[in-house]
C-alpha positions in Angstrom: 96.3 78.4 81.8 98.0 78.3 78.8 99.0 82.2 77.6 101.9 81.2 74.9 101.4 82.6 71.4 101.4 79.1 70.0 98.0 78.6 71.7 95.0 79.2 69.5 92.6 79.4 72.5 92.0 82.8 73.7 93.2 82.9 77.3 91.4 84.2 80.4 92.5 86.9 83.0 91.0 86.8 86.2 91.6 90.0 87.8 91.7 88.8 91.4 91.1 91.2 94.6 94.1 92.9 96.6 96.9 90.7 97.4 97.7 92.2 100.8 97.6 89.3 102.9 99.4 86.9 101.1 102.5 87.3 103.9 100.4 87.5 106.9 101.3 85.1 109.4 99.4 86.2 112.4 95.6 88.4 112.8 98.0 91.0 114.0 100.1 91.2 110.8 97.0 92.2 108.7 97.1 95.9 107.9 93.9 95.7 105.7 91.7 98.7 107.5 94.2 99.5 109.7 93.9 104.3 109.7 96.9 105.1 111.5 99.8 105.7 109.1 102.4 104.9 111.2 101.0 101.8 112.5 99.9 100.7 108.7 103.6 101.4 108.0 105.5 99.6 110.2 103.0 96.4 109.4 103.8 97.3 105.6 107.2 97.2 106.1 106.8 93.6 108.3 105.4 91.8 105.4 107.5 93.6 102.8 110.8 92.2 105.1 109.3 89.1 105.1 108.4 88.3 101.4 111.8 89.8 100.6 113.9 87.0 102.8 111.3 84.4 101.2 112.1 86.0 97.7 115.6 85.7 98.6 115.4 82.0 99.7 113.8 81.1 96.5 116.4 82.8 94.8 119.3 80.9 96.3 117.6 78.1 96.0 117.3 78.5 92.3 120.8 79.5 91.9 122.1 76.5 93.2 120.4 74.4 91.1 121.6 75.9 88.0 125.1 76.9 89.4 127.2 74.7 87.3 125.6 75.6 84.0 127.3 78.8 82.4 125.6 81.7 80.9 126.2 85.5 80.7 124.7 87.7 83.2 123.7 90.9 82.8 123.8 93.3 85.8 121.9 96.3 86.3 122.1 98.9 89.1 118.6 99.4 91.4 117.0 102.1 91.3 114.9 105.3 89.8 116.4 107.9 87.0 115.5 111.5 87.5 113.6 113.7 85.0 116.9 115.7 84.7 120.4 114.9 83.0 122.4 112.6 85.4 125.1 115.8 86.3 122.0 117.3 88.0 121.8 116.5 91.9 118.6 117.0 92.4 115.9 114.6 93.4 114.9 111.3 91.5 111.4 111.0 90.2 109.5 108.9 92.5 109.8 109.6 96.8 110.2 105.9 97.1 113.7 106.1 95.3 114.7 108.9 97.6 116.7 106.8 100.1 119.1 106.2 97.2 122.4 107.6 96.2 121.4 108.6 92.7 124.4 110.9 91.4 126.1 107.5 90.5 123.0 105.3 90.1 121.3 107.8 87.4 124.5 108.4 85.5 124.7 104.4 85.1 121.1 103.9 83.9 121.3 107.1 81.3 124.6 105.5 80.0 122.5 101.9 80.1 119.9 104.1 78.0 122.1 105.5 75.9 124.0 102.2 74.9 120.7 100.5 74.4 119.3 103.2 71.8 122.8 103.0 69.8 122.6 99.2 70.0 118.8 100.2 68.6 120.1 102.5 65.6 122.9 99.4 64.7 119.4 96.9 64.8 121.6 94.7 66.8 119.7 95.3 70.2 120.7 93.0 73.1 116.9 90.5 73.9 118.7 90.5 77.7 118.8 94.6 77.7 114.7 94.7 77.1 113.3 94.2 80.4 115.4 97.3 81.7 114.4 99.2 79.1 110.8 98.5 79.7 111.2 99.7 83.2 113.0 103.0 82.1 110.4 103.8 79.7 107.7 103.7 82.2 109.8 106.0 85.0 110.6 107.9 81.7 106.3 108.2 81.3 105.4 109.1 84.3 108.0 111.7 84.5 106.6 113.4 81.3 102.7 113.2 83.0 104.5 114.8 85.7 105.8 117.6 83.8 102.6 118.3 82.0 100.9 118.7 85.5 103.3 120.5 87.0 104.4 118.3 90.0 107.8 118.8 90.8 110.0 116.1 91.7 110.7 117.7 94.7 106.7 117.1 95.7 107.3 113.9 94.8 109.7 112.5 96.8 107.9 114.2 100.1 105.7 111.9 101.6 103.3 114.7 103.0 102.6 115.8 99.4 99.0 116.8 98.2 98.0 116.6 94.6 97.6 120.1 93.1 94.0 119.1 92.2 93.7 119.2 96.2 95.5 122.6 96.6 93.9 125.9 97.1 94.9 128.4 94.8 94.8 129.3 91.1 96.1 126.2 89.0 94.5 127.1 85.6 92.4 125.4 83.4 92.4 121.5 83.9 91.0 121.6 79.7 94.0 122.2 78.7 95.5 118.9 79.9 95.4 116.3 78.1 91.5 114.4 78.1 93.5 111.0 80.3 95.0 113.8 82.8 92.2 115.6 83.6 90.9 115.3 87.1 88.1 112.8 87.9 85.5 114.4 90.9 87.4 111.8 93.1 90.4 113.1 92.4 89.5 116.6 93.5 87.7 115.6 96.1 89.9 113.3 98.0 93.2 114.5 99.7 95.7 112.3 98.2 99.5 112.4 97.3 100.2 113.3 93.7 101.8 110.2 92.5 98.2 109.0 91.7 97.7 111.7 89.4 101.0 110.5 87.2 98.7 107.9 85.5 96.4 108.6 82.3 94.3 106.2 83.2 91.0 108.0 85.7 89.4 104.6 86.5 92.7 103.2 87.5 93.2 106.4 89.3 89.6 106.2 91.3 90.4 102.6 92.3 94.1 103.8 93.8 91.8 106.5 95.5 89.0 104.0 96.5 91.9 101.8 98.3 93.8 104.7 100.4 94.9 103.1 103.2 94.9 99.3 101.8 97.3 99.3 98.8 100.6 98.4 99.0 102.5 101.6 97.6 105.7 100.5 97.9 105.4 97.2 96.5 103.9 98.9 93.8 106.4 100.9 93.7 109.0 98.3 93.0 107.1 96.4 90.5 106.3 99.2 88.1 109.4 101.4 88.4 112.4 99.8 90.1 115.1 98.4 87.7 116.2 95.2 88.9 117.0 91.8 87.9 113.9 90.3 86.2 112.3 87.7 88.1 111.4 84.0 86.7 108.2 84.2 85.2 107.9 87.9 84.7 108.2 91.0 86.7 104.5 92.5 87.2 104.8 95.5 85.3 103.4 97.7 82.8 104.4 98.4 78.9 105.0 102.2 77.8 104.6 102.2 73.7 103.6 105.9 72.9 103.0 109.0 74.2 102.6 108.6 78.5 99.4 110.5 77.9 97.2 108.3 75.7 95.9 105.5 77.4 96.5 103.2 74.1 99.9 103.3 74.8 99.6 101.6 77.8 99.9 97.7 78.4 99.4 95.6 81.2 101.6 92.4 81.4 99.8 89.1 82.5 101.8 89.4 85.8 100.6 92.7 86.1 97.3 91.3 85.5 97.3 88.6 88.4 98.9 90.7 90.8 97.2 94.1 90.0 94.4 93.3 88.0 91.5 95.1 90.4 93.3 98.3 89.7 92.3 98.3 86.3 88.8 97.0 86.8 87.1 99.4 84.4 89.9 100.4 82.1 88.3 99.6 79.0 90.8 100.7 77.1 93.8 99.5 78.9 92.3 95.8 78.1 91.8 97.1 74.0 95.3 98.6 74.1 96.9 95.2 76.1 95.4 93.0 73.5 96.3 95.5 70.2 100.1 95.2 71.7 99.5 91.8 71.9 98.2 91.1 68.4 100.9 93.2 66.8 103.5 91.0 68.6 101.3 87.9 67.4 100.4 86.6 70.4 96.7 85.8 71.4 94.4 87.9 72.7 93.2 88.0 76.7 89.9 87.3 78.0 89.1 89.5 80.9 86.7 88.5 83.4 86.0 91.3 85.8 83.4 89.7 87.7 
């Protein structure tokens, strides 16, 4: 399928189901269904091992073909920035990033940030700099849904954390959140950690709910908020262009799409806002088949 903005023909999205088994080798690897945590886990962590050596193969592989042509590089450090100022010690935004050093991590990607929005005000911003920047925006997004809520980064770096629509206890009124924030009956009814709630998106955050147990949540992890080297082909992610709250600020790539798609079956209005992103860049609109 042809999705290049030179192509007049609208081109079609298939949103295809969970990806979960594309590393399994054996019946045994499959974690699909599988309730204990620890068990789902450690099968998790199998699969994630072994698509990152395959990854890294590829990657070799593709380096040594190209390893006598020269071209500039640019190198960014791994990781998640915290809501705070990179001085502050506390915890990053995301539990995922918690295993990471982040005093020096965070105070390289707010210096990346910083260098990136001067480059901005000069209007001589760097094309290689973008896909960073695409990934900070979206940790920078969530971190703001966080704050509006009221989840802590502290909360969200424990893995035993419940959302505070699960909590007993006053939490105030849930109308005064944002419409995209507000909890959906699923939400309250279902224990689940708070991470889920960071979206503005309540069909995308029923299907997370409807999958417990199933979806990969670290590789999800990794694609939307992990800075790192962009892959060939594009790194399945999503596109931050307003306000984190307003669901027409949010865009869904095309490798999003393919990888992700059946977490936005439903989101009418992340498809409207993908294709008005798209048609102000001038490429072509997307077809959706949700079927």
């Amino acid at each position: 399928m042809d999705t290049s903005p030179d192509n007049d023909a609208t081109s079609a999205i298939m949103l295809e189901r969970m990806p979960q088994q594309s590393e399994v080798v054996h019946p045994e690897d499959d974690w699909t269904g599988v309730i204990s945590v620890t068990k789902r886990r450690r099968l998790q962590n199998r699969l994630n091992q072994r698509a990152y050596r395959r990854r890294k193969l590829e990657r070799e592989s593709a380096e040594s073909r190209t390893s006598t042509e020269q071209s500039e590089q640019v190198h960014v450090v791994p990781g998640l920035v915290a809501q705070q100022d990179p001085g502050d010690q506390s915890q990053p935004l995301t539990r995922r990033g918690c295993r990471l050093e982040f005093s020096e991590t965070r105070n390289e990607l707010y210096q990346f940030a910083r260098q990136a929005y001067q480059e901005y005000l000069l209007a001589s911003p760097r094309p290689a700099a973008l896909h960073t920047l695409i990934q900070l925006n979206v940790l920078n997004a969530l971190g703001k849904n966080a704050a509006i809520l009221g989840i802590t980064i502290e909360s969200l770096c424990q893995e035993d954390s419940l959302s505070p629509f699960n909590c007993q206890g006053p939490w105030g009124s849930w109308d005064s959140l944002p419409p995209a924030l507000r909890p959906t009956t699923l939400q309250i009814a279902v224990r689940h950690h708070p991470w889920i709630d960071l979206f503005p998106l309540p069909q995308m955050r029923d299907n997370f709910l409807r999958a417990l147990g199933s979806i990969d949540e670290e590789e999800l992890n990794v694609d939307l908020v992990d800075v790192e080297e962009e892959t060939p082909g594009g790194k399945p992610n999503l596109i931050v262009w307003g306000e984190p709250s307003d669901p027409g600020a949010w865009e869904a790539t095309v490798p999003f799409l393919r990888k992700w798609g059946w977490v936005l079956r439903g989101c009418r209005e992340t498809f409207d806002a993908t294709n008005h992103w798209r048609e102000t860049r001038g490429e072509t609109r997307l077809v959706f088949e949700t079927q």
